[in-house]
MILO-905322 format. One record per atom (N, C-alpha, C, CB): residue in three letters; atom name; residue number from 1; x, y negated, z negated. Coordinates in steps of 0.02 Angstrom, whole numbers, plus 50000, padded with zeros to 5 digits. Each point is the difference from the previous one (the first is absolute). Glycine has a CB too. Example, Ala and Ser with C-alpha at 12.3 -4.5 7.8 and 13.67 -1.06 7.14 Angstrom:
+---------+-------+-----+-------+-------+-------+
: residuo : atomo : num :     X :     Y :     Z :
+---------+-------+-----+-------+-------+-------+
:     Ala :     N :   1 : 50660 : 50284 : 49610 :
:     Ala :    CA :   1 : 49955 : 49941 : 50000 :
:     Ala :     C :   1 : 50045 : 49940 : 50000 :
:     Ala :    CB :   1 : 49905 : 50059 : 49938 :
:     Ser :     N :   2 : 50077 : 49888 : 50098 :
:     Ser :    CA :   2 : 50042 : 49941 : 49997 :
:     Ser :     C :   2 : 49961 : 49945 : 49963 :
:     Ser :    CB :   2 : 50059 : 50032 : 50108 :
+---------+-------+-----+-------+-------+-------+
END
This chain:
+---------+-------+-----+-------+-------+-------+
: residuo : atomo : num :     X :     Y :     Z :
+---------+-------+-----+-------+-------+-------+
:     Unk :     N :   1 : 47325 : 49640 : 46952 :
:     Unk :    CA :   1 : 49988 : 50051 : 50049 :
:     Unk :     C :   1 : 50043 : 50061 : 49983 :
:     Unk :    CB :   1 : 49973 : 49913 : 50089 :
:     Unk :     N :   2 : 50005 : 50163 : 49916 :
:     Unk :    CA :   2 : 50028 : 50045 : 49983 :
:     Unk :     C :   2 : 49988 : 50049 : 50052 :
:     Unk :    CB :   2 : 49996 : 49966 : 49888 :
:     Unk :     N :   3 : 50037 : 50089 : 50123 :
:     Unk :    CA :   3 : 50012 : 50061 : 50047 :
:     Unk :     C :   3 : 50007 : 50055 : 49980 :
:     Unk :    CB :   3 : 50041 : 49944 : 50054 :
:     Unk :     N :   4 : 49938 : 50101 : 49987 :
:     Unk :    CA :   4 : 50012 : 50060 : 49960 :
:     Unk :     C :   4 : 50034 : 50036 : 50055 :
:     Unk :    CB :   4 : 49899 : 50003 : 49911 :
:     Unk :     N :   5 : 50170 : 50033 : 50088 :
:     Unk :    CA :   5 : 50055 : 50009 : 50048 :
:     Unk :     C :   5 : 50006 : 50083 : 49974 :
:     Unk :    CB :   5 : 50071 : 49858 : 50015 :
:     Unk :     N :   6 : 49951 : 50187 : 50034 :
:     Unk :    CA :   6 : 50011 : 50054 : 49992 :
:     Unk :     C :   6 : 50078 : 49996 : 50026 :
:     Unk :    CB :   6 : 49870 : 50048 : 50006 :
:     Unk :     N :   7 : 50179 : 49962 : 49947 :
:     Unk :    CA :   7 : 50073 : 50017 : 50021 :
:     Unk :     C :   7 : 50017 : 50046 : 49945 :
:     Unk :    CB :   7 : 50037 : 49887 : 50061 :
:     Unk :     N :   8 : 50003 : 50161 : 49975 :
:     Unk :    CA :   8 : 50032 : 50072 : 49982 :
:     Unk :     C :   8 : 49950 : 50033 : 49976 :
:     Unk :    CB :   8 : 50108 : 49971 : 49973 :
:     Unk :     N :   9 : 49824 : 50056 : 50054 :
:     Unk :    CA :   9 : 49955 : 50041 : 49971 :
:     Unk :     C :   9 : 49964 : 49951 : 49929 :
:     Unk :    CB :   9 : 50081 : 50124 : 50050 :
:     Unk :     N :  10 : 49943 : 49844 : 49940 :
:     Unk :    CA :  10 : 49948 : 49975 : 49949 :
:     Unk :     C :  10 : 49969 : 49936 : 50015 :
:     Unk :    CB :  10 : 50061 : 50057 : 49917 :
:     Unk :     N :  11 : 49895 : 49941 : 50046 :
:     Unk :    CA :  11 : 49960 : 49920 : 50012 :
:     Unk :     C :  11 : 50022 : 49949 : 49944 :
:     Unk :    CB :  11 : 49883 : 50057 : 50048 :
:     Unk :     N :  12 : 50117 : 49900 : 49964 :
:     Unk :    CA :  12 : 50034 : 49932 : 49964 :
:     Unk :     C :  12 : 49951 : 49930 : 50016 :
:     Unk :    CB :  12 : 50136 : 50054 : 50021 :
:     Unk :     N :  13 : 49828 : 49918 : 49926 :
:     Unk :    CA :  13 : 49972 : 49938 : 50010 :
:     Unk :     C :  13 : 50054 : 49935 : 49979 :
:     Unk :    CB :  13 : 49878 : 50065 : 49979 :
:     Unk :     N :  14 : 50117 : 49896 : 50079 :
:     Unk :    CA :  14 : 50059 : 49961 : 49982 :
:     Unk :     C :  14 : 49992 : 49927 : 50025 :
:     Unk :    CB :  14 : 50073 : 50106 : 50006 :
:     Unk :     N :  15 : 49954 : 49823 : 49950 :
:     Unk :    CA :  15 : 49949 : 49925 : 50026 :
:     Unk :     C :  15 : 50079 : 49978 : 50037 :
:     Unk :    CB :  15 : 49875 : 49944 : 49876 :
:     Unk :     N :  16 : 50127 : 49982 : 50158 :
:     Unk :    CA :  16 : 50038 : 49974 : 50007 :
:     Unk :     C :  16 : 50038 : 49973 : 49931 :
:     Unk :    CB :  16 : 49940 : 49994 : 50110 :
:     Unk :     N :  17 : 50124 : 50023 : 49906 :
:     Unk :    CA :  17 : 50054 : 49977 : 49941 :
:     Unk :     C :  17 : 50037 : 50063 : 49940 :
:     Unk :    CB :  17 : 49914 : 49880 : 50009 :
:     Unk :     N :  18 : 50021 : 50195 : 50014 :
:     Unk :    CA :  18 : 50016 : 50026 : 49955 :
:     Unk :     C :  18 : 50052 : 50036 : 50021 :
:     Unk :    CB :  18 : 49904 : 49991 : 49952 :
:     Unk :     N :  19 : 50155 : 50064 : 49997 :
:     Unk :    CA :  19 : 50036 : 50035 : 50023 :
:     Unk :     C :  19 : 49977 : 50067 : 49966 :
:     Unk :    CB :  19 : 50088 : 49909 : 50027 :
:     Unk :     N :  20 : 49938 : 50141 : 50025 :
:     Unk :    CA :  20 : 49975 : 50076 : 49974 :
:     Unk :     C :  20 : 50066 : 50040 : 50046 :
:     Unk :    CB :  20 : 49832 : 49989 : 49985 :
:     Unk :     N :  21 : 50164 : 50078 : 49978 :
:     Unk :    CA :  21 : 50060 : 50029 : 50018 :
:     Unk :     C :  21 : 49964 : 50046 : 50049 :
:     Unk :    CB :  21 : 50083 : 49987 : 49890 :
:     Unk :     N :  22 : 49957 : 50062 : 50157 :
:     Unk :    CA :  22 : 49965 : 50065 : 50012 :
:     Unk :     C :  22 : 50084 : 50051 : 50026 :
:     Unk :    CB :  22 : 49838 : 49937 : 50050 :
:     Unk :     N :  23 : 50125 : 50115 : 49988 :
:     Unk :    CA :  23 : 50065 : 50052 : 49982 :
:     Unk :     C :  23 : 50045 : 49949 : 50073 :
:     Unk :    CB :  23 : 49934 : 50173 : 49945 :
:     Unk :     N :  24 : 50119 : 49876 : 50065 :
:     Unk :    CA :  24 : 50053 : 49962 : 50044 :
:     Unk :     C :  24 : 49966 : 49958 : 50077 :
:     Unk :    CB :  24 : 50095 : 50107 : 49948 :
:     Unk :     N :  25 : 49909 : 49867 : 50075 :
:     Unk :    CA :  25 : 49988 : 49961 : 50044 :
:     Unk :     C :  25 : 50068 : 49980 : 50031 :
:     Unk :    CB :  25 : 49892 : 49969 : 49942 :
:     Unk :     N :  26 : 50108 : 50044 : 50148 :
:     Unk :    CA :  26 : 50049 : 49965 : 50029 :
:     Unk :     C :  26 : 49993 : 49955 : 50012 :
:     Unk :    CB :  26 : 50027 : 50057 : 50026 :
:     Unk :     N :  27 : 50025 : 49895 : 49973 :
:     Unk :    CA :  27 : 50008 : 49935 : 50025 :
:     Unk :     C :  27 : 50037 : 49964 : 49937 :
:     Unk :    CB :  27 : 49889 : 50002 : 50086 :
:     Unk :     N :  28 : 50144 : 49925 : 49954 :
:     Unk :    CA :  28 : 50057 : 49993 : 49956 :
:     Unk :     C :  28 : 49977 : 49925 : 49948 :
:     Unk :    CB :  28 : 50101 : 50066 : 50108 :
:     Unk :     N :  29 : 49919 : 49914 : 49847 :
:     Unk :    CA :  29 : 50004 : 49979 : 49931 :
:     Unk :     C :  29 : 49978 : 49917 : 50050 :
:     Unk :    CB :  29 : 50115 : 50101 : 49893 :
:     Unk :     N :  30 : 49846 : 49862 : 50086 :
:     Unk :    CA :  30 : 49991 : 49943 : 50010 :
:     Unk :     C :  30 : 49958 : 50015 : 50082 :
:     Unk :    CB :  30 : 50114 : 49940 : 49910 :
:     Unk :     N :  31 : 49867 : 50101 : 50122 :
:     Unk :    CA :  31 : 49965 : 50028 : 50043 :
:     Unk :     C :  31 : 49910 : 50002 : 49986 :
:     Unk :    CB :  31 : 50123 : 50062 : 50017 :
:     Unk :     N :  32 : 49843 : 49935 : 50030 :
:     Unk :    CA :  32 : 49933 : 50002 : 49999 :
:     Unk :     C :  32 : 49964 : 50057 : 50035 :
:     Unk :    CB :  32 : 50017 : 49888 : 49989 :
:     Unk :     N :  33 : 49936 : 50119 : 49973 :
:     Unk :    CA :  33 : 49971 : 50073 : 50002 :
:     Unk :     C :  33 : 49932 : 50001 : 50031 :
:     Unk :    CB :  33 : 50061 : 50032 : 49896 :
:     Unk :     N :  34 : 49926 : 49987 : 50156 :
:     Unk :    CA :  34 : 49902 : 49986 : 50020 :
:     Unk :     C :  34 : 49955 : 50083 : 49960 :
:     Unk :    CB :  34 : 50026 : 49921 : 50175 :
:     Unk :     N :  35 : 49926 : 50078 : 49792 :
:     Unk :    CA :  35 : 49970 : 50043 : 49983 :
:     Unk :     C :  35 : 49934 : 49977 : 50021 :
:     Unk :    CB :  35 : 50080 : 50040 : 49916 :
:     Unk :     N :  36 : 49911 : 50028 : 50148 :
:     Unk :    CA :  36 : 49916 : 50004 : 50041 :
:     Unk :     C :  36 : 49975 : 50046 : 49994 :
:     Unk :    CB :  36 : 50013 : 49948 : 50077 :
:     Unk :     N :  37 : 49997 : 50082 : 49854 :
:     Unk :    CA :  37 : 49925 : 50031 : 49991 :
:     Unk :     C :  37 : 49984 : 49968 : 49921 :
:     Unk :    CB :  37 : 50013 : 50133 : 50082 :
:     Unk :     N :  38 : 49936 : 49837 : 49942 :
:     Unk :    CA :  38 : 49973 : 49948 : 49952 :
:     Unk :     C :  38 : 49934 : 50046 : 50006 :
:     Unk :    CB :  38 : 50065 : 49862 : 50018 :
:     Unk :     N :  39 : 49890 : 50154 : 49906 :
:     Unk :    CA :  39 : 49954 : 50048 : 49994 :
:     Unk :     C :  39 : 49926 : 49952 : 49984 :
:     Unk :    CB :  39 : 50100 : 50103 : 49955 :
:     Unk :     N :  40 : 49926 : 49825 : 50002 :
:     Unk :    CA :  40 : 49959 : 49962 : 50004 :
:     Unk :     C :  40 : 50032 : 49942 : 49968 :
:     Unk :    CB :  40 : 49911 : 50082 : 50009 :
:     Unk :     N :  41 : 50044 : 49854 : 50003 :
:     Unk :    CA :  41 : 50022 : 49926 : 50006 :
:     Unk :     C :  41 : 49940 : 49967 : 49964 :
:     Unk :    CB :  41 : 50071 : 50003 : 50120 :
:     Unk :     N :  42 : 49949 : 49985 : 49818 :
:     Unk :    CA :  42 : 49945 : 49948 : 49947 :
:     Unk :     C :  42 : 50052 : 49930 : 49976 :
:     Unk :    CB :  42 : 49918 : 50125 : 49930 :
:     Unk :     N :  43 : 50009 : 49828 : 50034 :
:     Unk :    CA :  43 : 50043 : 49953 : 49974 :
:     Unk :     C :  43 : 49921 : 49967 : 50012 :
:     Unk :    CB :  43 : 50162 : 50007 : 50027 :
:     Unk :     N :  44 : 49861 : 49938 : 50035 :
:     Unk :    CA :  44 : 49936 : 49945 : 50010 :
:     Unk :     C :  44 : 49936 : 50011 : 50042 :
:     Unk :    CB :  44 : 50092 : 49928 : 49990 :
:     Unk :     N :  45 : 49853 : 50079 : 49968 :
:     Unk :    CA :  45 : 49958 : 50028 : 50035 :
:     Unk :     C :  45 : 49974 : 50090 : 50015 :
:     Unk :    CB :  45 : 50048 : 49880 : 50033 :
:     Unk :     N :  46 : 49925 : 50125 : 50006 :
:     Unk :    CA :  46 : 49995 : 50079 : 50007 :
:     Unk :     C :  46 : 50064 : 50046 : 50005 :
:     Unk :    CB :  46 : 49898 : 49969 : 50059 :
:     Unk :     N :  47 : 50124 : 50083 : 49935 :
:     Unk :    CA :  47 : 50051 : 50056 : 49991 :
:     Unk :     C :  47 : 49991 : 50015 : 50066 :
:     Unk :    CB :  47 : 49998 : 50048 : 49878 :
:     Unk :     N :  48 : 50048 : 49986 : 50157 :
:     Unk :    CA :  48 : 50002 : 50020 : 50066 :
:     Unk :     C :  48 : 50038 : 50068 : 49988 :
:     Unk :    CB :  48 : 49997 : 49878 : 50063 :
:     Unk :     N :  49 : 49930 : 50188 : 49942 :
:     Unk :    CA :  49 : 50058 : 50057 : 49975 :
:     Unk :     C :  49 : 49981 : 50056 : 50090 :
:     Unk :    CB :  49 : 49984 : 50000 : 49795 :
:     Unk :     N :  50 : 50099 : 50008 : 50192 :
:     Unk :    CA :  50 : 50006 : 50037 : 50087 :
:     Unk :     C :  50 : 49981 : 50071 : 49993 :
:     Unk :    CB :  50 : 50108 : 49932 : 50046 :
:     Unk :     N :  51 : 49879 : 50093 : 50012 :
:     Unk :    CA :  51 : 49987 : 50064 : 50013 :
:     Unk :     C :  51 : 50032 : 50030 : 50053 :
:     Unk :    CB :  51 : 49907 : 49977 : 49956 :
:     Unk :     N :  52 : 50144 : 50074 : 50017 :
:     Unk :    CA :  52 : 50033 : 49979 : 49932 :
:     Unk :     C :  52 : 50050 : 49947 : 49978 :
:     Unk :    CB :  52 : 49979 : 50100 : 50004 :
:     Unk :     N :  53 : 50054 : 49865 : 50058 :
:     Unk :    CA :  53 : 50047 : 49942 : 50013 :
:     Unk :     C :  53 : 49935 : 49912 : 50002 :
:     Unk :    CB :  53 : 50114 : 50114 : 50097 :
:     Unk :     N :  54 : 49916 : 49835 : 49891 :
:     Unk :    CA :  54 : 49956 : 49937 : 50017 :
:     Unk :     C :  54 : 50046 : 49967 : 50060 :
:     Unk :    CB :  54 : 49944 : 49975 : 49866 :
:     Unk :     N :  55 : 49996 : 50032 : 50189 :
:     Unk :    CA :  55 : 50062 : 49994 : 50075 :
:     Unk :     C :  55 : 49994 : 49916 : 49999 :
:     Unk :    CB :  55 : 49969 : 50129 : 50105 :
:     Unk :     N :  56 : 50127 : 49873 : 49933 :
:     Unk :    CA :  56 : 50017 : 49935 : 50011 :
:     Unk :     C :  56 : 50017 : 49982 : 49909 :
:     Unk :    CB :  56 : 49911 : 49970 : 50139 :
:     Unk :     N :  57 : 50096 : 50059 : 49823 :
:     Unk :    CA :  57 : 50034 : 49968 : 49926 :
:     Unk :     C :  57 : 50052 : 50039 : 49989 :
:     Unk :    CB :  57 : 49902 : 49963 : 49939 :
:     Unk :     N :  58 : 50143 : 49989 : 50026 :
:     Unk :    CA :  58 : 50079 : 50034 : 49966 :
:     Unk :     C :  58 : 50013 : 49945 : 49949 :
:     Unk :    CB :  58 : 50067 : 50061 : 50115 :
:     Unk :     N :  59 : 49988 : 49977 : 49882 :
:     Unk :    CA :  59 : 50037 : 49963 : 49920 :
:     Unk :     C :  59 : 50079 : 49993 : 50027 :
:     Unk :    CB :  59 : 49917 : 50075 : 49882 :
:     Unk :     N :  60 : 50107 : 49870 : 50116 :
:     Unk :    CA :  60 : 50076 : 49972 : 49995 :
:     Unk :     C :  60 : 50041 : 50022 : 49929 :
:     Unk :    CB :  60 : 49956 : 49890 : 50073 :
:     Unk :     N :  61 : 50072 : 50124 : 49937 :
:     Unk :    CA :  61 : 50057 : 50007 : 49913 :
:     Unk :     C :  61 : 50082 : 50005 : 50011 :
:     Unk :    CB :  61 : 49901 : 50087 : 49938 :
:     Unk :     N :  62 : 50144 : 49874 : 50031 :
:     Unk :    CA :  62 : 50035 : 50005 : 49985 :
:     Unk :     C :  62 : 50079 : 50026 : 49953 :
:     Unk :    CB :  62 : 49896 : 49957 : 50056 :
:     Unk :     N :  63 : 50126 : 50077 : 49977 :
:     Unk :    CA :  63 : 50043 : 50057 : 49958 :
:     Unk :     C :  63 : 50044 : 49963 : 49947 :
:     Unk :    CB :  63 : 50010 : 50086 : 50105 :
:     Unk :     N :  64 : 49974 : 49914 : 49833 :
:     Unk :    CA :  64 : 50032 : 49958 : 49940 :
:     Unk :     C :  64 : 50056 : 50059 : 49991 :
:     Unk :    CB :  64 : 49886 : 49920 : 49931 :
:     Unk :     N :  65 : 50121 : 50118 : 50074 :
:     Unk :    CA :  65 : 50045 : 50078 : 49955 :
:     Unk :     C :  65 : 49971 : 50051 : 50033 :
:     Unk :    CB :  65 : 50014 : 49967 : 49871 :
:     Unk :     N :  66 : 50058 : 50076 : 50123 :
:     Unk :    CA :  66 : 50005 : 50057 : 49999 :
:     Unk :     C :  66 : 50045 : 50028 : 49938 :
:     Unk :    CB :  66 : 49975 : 49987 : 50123 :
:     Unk :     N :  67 : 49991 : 50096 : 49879 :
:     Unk :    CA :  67 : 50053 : 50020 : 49940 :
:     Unk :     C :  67 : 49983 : 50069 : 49984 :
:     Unk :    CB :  67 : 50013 : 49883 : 49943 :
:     Unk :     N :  68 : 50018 : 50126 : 49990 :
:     Unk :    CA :  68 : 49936 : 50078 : 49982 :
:     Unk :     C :  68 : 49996 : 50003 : 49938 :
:     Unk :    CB :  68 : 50027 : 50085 : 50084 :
:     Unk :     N :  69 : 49916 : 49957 : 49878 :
:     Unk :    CA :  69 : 49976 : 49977 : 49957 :
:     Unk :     C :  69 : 50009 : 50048 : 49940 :
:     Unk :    CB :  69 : 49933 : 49934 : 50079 :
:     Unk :     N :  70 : 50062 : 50056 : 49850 :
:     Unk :    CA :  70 : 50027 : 50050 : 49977 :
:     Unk :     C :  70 : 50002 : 50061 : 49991 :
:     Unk :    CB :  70 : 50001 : 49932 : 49982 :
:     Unk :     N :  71 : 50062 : 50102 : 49970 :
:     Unk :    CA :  71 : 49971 : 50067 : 49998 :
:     Unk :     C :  71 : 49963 : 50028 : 49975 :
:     Unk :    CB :  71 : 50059 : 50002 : 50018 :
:     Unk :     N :  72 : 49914 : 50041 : 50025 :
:     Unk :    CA :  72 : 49961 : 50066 : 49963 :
:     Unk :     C :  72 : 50020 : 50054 : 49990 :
:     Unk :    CB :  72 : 49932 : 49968 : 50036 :
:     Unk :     N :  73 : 50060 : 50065 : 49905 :
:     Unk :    CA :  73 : 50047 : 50071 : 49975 :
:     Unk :     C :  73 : 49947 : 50047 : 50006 :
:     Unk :    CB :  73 : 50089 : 49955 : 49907 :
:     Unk :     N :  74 : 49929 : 50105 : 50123 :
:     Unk :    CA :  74 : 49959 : 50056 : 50022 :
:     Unk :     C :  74 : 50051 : 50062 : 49961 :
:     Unk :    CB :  74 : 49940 : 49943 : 50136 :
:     Unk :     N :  75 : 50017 : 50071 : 49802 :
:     Unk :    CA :  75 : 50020 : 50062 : 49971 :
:     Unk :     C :  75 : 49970 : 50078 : 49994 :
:     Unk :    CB :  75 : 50034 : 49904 : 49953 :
:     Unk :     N :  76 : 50007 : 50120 : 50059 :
:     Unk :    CA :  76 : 49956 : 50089 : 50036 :
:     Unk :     C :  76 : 50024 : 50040 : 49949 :
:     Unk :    CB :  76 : 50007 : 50006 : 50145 :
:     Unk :     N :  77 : 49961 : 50033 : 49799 :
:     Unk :    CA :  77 : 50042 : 50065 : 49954 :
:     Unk :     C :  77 : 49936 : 50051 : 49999 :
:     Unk :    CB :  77 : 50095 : 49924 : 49902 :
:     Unk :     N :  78 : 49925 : 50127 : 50104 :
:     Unk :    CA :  78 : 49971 : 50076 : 49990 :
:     Unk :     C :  78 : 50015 : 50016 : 49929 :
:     Unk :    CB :  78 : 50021 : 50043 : 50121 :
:     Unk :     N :  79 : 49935 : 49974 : 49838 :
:     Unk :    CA :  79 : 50015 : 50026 : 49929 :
:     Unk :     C :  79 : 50045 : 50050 : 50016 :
:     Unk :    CB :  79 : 49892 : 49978 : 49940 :
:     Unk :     N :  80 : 50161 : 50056 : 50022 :
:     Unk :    CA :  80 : 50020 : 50069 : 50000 :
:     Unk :     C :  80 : 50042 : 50014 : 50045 :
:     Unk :    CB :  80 : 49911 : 50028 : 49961 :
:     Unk :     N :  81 : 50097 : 49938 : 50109 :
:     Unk :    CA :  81 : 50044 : 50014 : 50049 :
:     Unk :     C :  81 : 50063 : 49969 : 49986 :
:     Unk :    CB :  81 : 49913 : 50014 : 50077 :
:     Unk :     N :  82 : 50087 : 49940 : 49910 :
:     Unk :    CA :  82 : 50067 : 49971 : 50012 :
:     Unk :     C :  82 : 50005 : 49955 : 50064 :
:     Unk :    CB :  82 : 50044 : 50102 : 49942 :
:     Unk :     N :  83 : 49897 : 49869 : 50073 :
:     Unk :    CA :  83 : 50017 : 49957 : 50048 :
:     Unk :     C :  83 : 49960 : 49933 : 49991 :
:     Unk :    CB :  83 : 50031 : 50099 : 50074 :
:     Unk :     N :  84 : 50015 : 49854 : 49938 :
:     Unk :    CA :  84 : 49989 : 49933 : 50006 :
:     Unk :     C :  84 : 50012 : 49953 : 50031 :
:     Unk :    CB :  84 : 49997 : 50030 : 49941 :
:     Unk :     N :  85 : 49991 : 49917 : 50087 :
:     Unk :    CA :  85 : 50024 : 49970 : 50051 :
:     Unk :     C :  85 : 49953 : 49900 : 49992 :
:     Unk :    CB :  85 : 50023 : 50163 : 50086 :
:     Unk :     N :  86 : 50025 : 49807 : 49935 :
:     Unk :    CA :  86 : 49992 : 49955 : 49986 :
:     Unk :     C :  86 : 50005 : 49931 : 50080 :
:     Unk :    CB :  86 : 50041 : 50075 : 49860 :
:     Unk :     N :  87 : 49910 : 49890 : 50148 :
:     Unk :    CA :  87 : 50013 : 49976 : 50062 :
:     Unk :     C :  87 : 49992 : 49931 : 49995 :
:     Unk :    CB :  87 : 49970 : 50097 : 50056 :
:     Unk :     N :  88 : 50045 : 49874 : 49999 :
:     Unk :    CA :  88 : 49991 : 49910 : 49979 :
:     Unk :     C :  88 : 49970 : 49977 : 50075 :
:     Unk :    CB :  88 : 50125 : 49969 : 49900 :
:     Unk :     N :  89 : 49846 : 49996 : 50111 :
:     Unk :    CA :  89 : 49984 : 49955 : 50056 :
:     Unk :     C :  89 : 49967 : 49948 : 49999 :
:     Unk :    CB :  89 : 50007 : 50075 : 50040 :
:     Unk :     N :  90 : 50039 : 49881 : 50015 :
:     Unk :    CA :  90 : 49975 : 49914 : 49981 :
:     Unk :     C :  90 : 49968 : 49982 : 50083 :
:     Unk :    CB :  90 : 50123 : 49947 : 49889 :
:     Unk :     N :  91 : 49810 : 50044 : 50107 :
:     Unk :    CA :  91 : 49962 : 49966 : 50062 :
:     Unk :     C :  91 : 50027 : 49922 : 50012 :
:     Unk :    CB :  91 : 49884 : 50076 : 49972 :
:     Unk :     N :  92 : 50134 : 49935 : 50111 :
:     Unk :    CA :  92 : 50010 : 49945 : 50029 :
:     Unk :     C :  92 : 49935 : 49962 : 50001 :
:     Unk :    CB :  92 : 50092 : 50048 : 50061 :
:     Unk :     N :  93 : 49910 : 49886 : 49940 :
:     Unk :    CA :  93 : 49944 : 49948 : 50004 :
:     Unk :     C :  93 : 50013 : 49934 : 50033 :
:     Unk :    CB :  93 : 49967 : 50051 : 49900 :
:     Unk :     N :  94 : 49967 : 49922 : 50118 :
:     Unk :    CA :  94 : 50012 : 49936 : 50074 :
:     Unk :     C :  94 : 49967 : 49950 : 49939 :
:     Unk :    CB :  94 : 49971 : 50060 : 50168 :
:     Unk :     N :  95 : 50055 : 49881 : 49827 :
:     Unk :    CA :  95 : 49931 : 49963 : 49950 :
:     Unk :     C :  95 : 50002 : 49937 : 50062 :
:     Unk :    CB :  95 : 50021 : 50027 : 49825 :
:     Unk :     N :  96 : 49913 : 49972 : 50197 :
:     Unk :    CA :  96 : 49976 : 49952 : 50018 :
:     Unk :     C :  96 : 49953 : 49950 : 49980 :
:     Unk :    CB :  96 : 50037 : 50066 : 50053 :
:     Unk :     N :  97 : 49976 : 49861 : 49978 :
:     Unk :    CA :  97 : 49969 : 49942 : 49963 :
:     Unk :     C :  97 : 49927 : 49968 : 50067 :
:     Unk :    CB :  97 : 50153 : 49960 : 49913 :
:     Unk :     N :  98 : 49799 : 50058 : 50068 :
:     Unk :    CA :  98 : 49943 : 49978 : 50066 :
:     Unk :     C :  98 : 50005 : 49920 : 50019 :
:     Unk :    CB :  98 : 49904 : 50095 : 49954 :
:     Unk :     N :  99 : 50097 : 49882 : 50119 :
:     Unk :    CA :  99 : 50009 : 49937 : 50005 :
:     Unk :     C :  99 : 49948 : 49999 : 50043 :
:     Unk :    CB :  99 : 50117 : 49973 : 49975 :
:     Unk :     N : 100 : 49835 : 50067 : 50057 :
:     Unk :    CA : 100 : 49941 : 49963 : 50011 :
:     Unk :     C : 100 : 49944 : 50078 : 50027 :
:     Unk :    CB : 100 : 50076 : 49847 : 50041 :
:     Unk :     N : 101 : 49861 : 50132 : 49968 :
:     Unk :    CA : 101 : 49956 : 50028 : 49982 :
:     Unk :     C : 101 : 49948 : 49980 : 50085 :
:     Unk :    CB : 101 : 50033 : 49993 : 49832 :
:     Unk :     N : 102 : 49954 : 50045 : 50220 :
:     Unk :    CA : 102 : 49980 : 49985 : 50076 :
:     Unk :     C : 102 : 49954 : 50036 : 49991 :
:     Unk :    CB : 102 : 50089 : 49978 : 50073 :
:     Unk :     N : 103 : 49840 : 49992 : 49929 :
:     Unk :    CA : 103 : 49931 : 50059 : 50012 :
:     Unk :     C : 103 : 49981 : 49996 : 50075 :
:     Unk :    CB : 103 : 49938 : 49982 : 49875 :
+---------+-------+-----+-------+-------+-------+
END
């Protein structure tokens, strides 16, 4: 059985057991997470796709980690000026592990 979950603006298809990361998420380390907007619900039998939500379904998951992820270098130069500049930033991330799957 698989789901298709919308968390932090993006969509994510995801089964029981799997783990997937997304951007920061509150809540604390060994904590459980409900995600209800579930966009659609396949696996056994017919697909059940919502409009735009599939009412009465969610997804359970479990917070394995937190952390942030590596860097990215952001480099800026203008020919001829003399200017350059150099930047770094590391995205926080939630990785969660799905422990069950409610249509």
């Amino acid at each position: 059985m698989y789901a298709v979950v919308r968390a932090d603006g993006k969509q994510h298809r995801v089964s029981q057991g799997e783990r997937f990361t997304i951007n920061m998420l509150l809540g604390e380390l060994g904590g459980t997470v409900k995600l209800d907007e579930v966009l659609m619900v396949g696996g056994e039998g017919e697909a059940k796709i919502g409009v735009p939500m599939v009412a009465g379904a969610s997804v359970t998951a479990k917070v394995v980690a937190q952390g942030r992820g590596s860097k990215v270098l952001i480099y800026k130069k203008r020919r001829r000026k003399g200017f350059d500049k150099l930047i770094g930033h590391r995205q926080d991330f939630t990785e969660l592990e799905i422990t069950g799957i409610s249509a």
